[in-house]
N, CA, C and O atoms as a CHARMM CRD file, in Angstrom:
* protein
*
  372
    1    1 UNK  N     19.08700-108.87200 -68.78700 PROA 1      0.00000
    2    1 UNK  CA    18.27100-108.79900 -67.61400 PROA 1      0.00000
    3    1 UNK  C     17.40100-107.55600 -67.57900 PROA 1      0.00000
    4    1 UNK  O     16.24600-107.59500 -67.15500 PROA 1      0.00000
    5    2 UNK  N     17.99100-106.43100 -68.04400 PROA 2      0.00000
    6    2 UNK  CA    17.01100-105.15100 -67.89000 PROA 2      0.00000
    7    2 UNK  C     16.24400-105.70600 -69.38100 PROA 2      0.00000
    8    2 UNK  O     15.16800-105.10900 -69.33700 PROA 2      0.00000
    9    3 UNK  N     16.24500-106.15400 -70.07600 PROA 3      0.00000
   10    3 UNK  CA    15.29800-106.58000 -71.26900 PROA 3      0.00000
   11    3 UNK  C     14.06700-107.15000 -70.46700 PROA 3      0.00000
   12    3 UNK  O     12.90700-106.87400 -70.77200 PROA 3      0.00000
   13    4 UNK  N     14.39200-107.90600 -69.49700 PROA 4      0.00000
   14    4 UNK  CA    13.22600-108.96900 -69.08900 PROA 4      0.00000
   15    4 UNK  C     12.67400-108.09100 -68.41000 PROA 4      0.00000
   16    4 UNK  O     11.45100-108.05200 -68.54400 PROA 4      0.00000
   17    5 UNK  N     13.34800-106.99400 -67.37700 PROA 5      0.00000
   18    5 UNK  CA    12.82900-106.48700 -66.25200 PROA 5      0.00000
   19    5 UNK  C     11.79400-105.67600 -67.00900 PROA 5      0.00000
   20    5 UNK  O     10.76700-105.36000 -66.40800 PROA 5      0.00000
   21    6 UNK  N     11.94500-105.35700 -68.10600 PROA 6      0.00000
   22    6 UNK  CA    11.13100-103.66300 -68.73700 PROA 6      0.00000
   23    6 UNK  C      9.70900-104.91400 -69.23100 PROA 6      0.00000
   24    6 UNK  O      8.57800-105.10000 -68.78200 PROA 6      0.00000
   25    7 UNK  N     10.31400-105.39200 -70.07200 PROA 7      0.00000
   26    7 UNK  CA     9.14600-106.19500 -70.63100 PROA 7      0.00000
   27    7 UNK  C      8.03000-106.48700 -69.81100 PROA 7      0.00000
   28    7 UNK  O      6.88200-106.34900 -70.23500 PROA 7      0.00000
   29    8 UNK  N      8.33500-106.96000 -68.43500 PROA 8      0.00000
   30    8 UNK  CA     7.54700-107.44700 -67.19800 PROA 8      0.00000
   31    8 UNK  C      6.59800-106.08400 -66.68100 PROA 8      0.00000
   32    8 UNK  O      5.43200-106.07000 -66.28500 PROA 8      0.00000
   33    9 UNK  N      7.54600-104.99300 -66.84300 PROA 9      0.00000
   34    9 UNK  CA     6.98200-103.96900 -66.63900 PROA 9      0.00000
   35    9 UNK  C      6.01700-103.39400 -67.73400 PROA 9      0.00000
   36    9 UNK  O      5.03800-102.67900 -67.52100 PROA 9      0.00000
   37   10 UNK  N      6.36200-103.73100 -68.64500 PROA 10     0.00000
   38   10 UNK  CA     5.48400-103.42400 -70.11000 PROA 10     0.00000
   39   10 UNK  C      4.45500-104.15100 -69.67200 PROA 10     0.00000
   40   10 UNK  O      3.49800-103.40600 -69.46500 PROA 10     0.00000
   41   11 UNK  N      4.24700-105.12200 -69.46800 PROA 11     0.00000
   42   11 UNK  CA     2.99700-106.23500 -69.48500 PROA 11     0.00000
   43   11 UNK  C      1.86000-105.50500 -68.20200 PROA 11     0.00000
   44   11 UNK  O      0.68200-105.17200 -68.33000 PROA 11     0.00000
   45   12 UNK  N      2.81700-105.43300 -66.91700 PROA 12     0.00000
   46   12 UNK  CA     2.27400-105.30200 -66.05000 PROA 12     0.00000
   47   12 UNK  C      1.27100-103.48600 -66.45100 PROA 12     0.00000
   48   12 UNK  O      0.07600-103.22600 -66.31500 PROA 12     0.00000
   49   13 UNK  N      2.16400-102.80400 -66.83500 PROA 13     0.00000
   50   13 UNK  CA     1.33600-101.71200 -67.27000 PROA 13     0.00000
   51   13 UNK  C     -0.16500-102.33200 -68.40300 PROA 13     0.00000
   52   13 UNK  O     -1.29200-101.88700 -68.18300 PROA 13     0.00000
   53   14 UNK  N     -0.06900-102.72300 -68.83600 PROA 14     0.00000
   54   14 UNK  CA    -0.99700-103.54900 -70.21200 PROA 14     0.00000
   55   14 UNK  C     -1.96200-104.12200 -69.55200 PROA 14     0.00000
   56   14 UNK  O     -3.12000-103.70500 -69.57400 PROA 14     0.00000
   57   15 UNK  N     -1.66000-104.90100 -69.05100 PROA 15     0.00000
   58   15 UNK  CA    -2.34300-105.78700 -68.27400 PROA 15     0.00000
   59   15 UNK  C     -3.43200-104.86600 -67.15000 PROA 15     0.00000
   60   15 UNK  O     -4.59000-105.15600 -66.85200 PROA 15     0.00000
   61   16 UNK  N     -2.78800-103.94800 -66.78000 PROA 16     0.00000
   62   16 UNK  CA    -4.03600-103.49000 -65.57600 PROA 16     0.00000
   63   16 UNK  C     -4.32600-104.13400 -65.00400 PROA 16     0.00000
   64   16 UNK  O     -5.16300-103.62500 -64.25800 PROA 16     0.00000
   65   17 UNK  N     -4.19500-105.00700 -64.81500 PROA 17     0.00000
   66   17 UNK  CA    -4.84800-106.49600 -63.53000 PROA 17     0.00000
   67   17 UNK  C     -4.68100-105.72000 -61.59800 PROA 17     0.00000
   68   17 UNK  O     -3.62600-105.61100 -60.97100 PROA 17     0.00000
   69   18 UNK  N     -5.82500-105.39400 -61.20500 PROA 18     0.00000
   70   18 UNK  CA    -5.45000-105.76700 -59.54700 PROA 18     0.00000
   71   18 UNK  C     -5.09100-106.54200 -59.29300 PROA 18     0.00000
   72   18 UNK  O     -5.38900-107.63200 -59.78100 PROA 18     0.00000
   73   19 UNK  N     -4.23700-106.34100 -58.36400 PROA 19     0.00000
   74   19 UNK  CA    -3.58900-107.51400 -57.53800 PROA 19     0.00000
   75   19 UNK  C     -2.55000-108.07200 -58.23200 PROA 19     0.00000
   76   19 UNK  O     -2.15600-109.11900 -57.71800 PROA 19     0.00000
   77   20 UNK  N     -1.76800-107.61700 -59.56800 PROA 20     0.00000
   78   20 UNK  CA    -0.80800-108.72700 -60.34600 PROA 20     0.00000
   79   20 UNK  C      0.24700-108.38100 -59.62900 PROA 20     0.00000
   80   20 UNK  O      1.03300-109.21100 -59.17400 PROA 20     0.00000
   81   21 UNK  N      0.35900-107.05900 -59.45800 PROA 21     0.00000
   82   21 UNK  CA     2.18700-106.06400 -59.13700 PROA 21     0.00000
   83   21 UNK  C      2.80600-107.25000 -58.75800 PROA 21     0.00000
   84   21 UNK  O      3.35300-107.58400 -59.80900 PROA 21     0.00000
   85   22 UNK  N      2.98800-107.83500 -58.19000 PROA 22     0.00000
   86   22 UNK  CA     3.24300-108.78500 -57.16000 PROA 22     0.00000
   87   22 UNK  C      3.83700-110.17100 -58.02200 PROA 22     0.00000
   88   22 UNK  O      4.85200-110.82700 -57.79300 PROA 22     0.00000
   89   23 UNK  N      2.93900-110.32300 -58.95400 PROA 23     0.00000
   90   23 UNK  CA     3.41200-111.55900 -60.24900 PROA 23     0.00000
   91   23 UNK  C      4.56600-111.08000 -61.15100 PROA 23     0.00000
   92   23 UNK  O      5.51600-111.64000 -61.69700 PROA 23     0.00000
   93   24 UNK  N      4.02600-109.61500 -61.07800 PROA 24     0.00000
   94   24 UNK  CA     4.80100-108.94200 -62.60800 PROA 24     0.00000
   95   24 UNK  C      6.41900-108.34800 -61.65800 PROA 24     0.00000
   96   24 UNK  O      7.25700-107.80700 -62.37900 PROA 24     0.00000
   97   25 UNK  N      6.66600-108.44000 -60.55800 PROA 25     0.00000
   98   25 UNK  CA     7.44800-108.21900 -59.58700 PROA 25     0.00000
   99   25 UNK  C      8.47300-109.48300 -59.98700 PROA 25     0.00000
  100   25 UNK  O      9.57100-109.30500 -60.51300 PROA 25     0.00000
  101   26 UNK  N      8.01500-110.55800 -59.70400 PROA 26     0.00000
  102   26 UNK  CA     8.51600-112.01000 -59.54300 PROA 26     0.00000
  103   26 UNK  C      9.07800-112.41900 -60.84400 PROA 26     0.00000
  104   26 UNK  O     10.18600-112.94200 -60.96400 PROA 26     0.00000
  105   27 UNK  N      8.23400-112.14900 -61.85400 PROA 27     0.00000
  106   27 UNK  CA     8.43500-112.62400 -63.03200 PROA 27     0.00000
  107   27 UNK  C      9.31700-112.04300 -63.95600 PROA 27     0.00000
  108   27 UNK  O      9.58400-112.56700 -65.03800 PROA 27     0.00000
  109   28 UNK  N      9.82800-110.86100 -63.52000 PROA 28     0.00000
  110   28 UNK  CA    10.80500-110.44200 -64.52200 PROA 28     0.00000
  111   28 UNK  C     11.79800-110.09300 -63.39000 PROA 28     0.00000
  112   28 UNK  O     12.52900-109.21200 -63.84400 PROA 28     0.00000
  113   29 UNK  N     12.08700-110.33200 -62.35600 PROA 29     0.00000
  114   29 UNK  CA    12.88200-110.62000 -61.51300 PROA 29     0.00000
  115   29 UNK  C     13.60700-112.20700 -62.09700 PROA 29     0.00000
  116   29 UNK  O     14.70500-112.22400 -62.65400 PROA 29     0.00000
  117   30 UNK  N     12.80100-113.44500 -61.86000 PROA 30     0.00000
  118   30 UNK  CA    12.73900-114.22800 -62.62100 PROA 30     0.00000
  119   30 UNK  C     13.20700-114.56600 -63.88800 PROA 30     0.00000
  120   30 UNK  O     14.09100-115.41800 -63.97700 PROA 30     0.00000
  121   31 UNK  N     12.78000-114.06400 -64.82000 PROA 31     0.00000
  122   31 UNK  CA    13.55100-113.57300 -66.27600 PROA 31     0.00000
  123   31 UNK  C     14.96600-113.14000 -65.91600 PROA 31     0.00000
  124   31 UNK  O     16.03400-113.58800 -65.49700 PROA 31     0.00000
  125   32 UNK  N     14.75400-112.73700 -66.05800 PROA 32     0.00000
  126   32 UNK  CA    16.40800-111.93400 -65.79200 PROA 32     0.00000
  127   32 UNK  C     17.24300-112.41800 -64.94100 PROA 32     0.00000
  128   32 UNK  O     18.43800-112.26500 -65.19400 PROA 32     0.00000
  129   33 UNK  N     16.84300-113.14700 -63.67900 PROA 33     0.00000
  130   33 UNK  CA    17.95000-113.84400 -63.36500 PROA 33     0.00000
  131   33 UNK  C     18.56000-115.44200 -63.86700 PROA 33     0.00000
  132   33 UNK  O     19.66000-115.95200 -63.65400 PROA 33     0.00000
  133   34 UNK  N     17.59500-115.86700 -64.46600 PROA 34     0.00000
  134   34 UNK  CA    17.57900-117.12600 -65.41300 PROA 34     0.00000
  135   34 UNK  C     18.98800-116.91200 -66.74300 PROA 34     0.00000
  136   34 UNK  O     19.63100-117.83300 -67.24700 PROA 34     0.00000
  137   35 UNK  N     19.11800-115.58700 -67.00000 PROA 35     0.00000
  138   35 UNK  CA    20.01200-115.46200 -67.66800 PROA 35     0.00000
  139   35 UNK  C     21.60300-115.37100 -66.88200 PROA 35     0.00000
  140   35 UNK  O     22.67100-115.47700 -67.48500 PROA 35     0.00000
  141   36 UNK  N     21.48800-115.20900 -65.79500 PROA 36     0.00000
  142   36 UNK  CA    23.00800-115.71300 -65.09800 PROA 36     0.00000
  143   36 UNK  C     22.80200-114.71800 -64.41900 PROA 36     0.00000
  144   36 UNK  O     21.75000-114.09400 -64.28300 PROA 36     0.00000
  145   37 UNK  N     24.55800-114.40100 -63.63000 PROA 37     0.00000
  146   37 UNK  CA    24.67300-113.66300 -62.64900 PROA 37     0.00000
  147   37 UNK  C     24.45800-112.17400 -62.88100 PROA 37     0.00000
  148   37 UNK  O     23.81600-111.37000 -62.20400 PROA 37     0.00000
  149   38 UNK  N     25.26900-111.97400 -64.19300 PROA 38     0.00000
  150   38 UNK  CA    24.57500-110.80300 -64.34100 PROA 38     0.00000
  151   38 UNK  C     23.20100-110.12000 -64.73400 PROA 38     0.00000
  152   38 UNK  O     22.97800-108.91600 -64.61100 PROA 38     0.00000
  153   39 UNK  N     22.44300-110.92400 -65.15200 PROA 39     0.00000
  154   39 UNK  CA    20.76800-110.57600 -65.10700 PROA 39     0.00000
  155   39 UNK  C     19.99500-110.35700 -63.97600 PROA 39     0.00000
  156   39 UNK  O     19.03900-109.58300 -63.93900 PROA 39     0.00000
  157   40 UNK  N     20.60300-111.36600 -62.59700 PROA 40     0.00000
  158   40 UNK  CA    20.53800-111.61100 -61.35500 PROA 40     0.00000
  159   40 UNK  C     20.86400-110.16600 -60.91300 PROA 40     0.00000
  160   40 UNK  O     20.16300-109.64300 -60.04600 PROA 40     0.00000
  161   41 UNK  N     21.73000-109.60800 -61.38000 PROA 41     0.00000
  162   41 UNK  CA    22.56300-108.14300 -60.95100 PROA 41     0.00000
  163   41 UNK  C     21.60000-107.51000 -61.29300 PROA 41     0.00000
  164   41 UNK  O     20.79200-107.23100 -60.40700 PROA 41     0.00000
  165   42 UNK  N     21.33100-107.05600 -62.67200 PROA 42     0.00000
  166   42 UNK  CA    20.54000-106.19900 -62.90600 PROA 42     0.00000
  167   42 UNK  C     19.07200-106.35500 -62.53700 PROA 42     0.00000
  168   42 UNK  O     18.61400-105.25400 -62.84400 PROA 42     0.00000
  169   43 UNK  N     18.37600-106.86100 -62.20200 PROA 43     0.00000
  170   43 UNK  CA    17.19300-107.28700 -61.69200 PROA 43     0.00000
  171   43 UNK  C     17.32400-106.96000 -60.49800 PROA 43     0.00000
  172   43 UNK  O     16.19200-106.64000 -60.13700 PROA 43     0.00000
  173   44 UNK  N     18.38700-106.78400 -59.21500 PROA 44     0.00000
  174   44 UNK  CA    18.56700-106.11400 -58.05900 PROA 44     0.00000
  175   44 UNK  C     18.70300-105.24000 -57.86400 PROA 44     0.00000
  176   44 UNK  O     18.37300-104.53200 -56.91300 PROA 44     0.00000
  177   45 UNK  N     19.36500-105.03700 -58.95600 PROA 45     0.00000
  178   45 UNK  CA    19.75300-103.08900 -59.00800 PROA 45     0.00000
  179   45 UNK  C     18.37500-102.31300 -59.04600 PROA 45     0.00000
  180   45 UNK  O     17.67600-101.83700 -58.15100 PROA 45     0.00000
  181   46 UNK  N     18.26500-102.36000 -60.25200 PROA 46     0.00000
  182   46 UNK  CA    16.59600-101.94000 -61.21600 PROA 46     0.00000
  183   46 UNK  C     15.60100-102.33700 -59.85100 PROA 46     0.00000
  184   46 UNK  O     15.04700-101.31700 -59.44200 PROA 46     0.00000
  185   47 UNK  N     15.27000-103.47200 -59.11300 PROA 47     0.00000
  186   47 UNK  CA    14.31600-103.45300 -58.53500 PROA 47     0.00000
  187   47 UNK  C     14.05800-102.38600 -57.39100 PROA 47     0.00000
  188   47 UNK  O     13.11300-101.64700 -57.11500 PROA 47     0.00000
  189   48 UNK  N     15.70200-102.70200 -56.67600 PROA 48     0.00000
  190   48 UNK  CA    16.26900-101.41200 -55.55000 PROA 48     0.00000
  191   48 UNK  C     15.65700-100.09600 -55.97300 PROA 48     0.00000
  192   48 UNK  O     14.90300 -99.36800 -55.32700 PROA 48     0.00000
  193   49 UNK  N     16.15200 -99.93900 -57.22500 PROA 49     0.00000
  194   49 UNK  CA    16.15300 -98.75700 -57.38800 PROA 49     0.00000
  195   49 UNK  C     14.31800 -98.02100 -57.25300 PROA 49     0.00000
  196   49 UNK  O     13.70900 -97.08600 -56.73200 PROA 49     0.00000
  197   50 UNK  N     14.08800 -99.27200 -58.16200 PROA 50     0.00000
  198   50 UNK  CA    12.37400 -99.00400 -58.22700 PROA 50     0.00000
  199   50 UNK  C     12.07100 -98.81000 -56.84500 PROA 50     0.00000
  200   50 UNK  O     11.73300 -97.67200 -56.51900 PROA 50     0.00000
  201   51 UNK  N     12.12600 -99.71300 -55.95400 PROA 51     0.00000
  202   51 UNK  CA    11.59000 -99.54300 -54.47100 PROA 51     0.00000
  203   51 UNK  C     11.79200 -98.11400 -53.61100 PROA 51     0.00000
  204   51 UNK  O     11.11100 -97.44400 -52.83400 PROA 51     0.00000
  205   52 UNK  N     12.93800 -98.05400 -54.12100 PROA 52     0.00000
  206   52 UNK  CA    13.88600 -96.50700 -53.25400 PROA 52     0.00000
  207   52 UNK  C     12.69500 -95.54800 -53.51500 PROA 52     0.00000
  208   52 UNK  O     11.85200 -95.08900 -52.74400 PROA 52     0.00000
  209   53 UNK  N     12.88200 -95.40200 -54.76000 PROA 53     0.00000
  210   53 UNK  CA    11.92800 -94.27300 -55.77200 PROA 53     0.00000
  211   53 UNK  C     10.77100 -94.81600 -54.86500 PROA 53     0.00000
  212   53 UNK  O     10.88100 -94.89600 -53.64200 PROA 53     0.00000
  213   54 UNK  N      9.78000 -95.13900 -55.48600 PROA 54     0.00000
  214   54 UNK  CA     8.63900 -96.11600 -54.90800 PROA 54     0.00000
  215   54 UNK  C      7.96000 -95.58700 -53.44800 PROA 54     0.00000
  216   54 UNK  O      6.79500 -95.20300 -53.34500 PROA 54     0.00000
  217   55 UNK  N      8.81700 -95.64200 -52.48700 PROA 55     0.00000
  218   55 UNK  CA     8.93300 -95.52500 -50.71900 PROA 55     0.00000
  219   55 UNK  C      8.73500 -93.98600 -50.82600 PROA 55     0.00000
  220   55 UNK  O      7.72800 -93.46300 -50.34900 PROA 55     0.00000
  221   56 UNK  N      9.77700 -93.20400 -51.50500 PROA 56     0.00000
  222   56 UNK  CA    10.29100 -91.83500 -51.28400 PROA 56     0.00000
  223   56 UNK  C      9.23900 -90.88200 -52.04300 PROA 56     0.00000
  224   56 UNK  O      8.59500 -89.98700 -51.49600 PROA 56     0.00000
  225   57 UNK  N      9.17300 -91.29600 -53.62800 PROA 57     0.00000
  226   57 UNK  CA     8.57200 -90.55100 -53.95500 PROA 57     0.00000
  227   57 UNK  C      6.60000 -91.01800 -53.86500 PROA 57     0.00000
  228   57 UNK  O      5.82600 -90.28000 -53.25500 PROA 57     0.00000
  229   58 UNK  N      6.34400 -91.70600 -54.24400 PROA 58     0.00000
  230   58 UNK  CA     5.48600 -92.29400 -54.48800 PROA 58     0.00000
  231   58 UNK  C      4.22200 -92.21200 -53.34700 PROA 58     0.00000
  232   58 UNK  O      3.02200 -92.04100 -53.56500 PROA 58     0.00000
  233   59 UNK  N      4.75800 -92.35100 -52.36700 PROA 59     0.00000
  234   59 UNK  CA     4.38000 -92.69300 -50.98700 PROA 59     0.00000
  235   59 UNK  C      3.25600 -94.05900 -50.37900 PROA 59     0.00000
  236   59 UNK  O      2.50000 -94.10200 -49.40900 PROA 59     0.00000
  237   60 UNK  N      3.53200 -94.90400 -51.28700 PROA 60     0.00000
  238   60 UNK  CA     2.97700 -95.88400 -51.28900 PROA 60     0.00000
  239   60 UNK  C      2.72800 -96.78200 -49.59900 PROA 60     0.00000
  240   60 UNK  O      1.75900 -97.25600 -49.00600 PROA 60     0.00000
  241   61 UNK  N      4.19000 -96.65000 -49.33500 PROA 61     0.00000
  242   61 UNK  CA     4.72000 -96.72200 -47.73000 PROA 61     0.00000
  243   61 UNK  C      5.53600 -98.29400 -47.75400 PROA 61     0.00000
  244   61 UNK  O      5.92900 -99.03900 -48.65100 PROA 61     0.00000
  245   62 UNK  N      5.54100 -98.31500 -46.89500 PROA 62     0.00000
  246   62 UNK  CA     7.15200 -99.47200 -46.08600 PROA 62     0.00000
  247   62 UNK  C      6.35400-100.89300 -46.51300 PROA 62     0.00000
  248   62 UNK  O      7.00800-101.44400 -47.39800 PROA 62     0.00000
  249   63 UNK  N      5.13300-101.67000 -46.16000 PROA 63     0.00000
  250   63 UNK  CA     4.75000-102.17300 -46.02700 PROA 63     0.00000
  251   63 UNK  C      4.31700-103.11400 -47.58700 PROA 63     0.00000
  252   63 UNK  O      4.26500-104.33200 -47.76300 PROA 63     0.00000
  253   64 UNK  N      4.04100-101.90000 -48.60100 PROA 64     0.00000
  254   64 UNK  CA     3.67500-102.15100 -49.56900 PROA 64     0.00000
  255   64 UNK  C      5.05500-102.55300 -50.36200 PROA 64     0.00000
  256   64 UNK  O      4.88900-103.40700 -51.23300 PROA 64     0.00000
  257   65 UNK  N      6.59900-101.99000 -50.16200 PROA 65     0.00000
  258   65 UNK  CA     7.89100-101.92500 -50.45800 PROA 65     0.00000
  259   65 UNK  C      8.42100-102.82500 -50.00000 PROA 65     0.00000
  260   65 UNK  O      9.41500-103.21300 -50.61200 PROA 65     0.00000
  261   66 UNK  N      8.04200-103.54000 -48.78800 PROA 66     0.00000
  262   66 UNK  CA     8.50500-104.97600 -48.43200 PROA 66     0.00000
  263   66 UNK  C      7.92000-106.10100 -49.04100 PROA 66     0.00000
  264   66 UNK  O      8.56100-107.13300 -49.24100 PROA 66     0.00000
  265   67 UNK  N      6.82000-105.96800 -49.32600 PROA 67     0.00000
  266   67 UNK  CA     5.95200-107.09800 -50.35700 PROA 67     0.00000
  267   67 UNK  C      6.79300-107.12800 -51.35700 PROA 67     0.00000
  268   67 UNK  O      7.58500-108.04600 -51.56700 PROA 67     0.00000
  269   68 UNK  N      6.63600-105.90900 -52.16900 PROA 68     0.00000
  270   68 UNK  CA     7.43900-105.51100 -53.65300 PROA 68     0.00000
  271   68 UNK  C      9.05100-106.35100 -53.45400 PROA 68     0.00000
  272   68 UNK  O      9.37200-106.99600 -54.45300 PROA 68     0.00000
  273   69 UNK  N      9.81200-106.38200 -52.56200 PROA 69     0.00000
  274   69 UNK  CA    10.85500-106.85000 -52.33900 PROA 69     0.00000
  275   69 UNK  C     11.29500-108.26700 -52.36800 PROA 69     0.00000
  276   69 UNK  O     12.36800-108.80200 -52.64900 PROA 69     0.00000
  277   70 UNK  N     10.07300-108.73400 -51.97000 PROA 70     0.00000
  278   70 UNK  CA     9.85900-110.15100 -51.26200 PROA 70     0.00000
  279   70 UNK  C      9.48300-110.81300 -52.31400 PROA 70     0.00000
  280   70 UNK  O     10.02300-111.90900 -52.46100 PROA 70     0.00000
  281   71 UNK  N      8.44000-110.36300 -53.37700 PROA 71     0.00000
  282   71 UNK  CA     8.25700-110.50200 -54.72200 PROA 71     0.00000
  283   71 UNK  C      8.96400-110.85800 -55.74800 PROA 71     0.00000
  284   71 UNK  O      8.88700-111.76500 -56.57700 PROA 71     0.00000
  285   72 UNK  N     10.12200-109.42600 -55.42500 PROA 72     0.00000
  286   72 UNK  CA    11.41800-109.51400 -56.48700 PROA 72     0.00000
  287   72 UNK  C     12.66000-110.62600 -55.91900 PROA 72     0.00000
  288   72 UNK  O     13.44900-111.15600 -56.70200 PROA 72     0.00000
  289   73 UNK  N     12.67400-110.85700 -54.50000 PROA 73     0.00000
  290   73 UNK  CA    13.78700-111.80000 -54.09500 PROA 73     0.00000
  291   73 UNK  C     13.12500-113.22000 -54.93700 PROA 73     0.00000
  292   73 UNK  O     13.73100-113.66600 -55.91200 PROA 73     0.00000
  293   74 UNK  N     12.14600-113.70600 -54.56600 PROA 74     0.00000
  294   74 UNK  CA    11.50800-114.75800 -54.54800 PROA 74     0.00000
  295   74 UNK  C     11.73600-115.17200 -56.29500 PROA 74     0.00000
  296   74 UNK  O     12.38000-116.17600 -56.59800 PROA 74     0.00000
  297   75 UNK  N     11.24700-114.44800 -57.13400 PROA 75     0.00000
  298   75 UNK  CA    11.33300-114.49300 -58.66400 PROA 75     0.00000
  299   75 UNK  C     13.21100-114.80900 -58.99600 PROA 75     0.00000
  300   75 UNK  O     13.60600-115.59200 -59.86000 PROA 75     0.00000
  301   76 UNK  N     14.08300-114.03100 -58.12600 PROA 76     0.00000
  302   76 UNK  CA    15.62900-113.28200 -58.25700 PROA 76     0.00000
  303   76 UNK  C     15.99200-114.73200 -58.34300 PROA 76     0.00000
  304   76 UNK  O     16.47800-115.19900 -59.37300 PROA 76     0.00000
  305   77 UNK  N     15.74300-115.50300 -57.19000 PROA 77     0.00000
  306   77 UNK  CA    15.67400-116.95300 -56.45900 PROA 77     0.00000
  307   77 UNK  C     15.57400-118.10300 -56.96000 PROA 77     0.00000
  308   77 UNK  O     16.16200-119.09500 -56.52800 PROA 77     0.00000
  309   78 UNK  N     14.59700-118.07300 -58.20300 PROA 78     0.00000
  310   78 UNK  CA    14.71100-119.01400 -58.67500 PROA 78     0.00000
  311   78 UNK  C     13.07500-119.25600 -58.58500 PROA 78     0.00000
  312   78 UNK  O     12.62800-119.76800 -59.61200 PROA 78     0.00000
  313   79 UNK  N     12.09400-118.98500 -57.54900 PROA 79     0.00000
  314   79 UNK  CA    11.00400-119.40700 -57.43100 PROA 79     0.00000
  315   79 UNK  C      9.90800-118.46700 -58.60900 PROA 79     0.00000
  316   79 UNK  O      9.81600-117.45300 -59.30000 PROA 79     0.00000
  317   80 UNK  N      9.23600-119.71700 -58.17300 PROA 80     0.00000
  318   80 UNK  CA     7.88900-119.59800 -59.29200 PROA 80     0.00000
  319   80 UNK  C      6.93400-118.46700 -59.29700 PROA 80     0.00000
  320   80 UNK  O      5.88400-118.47300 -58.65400 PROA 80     0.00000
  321   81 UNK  N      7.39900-117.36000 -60.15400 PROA 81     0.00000
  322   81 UNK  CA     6.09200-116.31400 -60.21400 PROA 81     0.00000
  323   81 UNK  C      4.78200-116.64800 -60.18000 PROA 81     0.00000
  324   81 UNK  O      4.01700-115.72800 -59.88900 PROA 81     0.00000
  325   82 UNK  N      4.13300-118.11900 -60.48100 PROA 82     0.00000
  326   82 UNK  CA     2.19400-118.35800 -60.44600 PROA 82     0.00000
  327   82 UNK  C      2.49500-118.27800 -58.56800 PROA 82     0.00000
  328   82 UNK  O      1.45100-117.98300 -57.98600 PROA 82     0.00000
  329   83 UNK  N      3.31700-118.42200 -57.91700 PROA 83     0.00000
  330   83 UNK  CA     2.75700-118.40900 -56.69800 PROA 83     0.00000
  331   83 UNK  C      2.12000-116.26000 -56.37600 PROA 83     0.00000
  332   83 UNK  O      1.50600-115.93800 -55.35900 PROA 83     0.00000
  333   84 UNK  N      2.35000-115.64000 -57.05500 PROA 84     0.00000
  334   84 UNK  CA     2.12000-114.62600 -57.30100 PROA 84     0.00000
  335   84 UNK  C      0.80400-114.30200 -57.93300 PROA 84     0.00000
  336   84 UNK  O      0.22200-113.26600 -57.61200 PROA 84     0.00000
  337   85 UNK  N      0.42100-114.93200 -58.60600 PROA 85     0.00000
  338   85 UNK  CA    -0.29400-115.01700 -59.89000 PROA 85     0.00000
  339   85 UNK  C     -1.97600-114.52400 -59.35500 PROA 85     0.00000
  340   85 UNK  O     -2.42000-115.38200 -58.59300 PROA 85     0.00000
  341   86 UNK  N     -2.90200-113.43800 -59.57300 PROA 86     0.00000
  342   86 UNK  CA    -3.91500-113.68400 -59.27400 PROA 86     0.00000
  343   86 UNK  C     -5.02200-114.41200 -59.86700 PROA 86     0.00000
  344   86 UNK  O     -4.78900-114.74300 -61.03000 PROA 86     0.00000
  345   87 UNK  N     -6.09800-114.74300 -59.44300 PROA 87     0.00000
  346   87 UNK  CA    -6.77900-115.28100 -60.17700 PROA 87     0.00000
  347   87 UNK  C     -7.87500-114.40500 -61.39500 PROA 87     0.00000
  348   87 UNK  O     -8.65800-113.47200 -61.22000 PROA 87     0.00000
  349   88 UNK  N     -7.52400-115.15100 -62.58600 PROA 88     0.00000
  350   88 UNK  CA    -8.06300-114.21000 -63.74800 PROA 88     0.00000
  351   88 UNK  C     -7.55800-113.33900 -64.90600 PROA 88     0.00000
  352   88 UNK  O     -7.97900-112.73300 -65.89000 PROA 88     0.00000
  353   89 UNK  N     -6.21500-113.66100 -64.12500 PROA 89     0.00000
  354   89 UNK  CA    -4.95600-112.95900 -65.04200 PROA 89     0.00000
  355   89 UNK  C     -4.95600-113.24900 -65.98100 PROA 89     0.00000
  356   89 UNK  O     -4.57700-114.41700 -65.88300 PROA 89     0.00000
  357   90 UNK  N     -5.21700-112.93600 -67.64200 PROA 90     0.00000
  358   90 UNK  CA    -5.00400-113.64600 -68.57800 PROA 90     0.00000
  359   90 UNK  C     -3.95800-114.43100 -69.12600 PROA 90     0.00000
  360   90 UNK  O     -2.82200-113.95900 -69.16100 PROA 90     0.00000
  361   91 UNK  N     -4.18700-115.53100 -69.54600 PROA 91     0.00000
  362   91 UNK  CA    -2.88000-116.47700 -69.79500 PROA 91     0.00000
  363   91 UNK  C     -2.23300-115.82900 -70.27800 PROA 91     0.00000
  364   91 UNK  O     -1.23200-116.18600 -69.65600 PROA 91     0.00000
  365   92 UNK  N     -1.66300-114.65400 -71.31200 PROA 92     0.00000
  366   92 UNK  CA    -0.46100-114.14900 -72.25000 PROA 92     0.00000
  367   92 UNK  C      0.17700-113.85800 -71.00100 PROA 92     0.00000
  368   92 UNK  O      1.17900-114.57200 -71.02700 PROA 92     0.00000
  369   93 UNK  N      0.17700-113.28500 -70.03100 PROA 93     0.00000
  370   93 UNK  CA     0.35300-112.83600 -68.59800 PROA 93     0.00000
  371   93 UNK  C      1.74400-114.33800 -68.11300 PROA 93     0.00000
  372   93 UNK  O      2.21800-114.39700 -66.97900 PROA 93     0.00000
């Protein structure tokens, strides 16, 4: 699960896309929980953790950290990262 989570994060750095965070949130949330409960685990942990950091240090704010959340439940869940997806994203994406 932290394999999928980094990778997602690899891409999402690569990618540069506005507006993806949100896909690349879902999708390796996603990944990783597809591999069972414990990928599911680590994909909550790792995301938490990201958000904590994120809120505190970052100062991005609450608003932007509840998206990010909602992102990572939704992917955690079972649901489909293209509902994330912006338009233009390149297919390797």
């Amino acid at each position: 699960g932290a394999r999928d989570m980094y990778r997602a994060y690899r891409d999402m750095r690569e990618a540069n896309f506005i507006g993806a965070d949100k896909y690349f949130h879902a999708r390796g949330n996603y990944d990783a929980a597809r591999r069972g409960p414990g990928g599911a685990w680590a994909a909550k942990v790792i995301s938490d953790a990201r958000e904590k950091w994120q809120s505190d240090v970052s100062g991005r704010g609450a608003e932007d950290t509840r998206a990010d959340q909602e992102a990572n439940a939704w992917g955690r869940n079972g649901g489909d990262p293209n509902r994330y997806r912006p338009a233009g994203l390149p297919r390797r994406y």
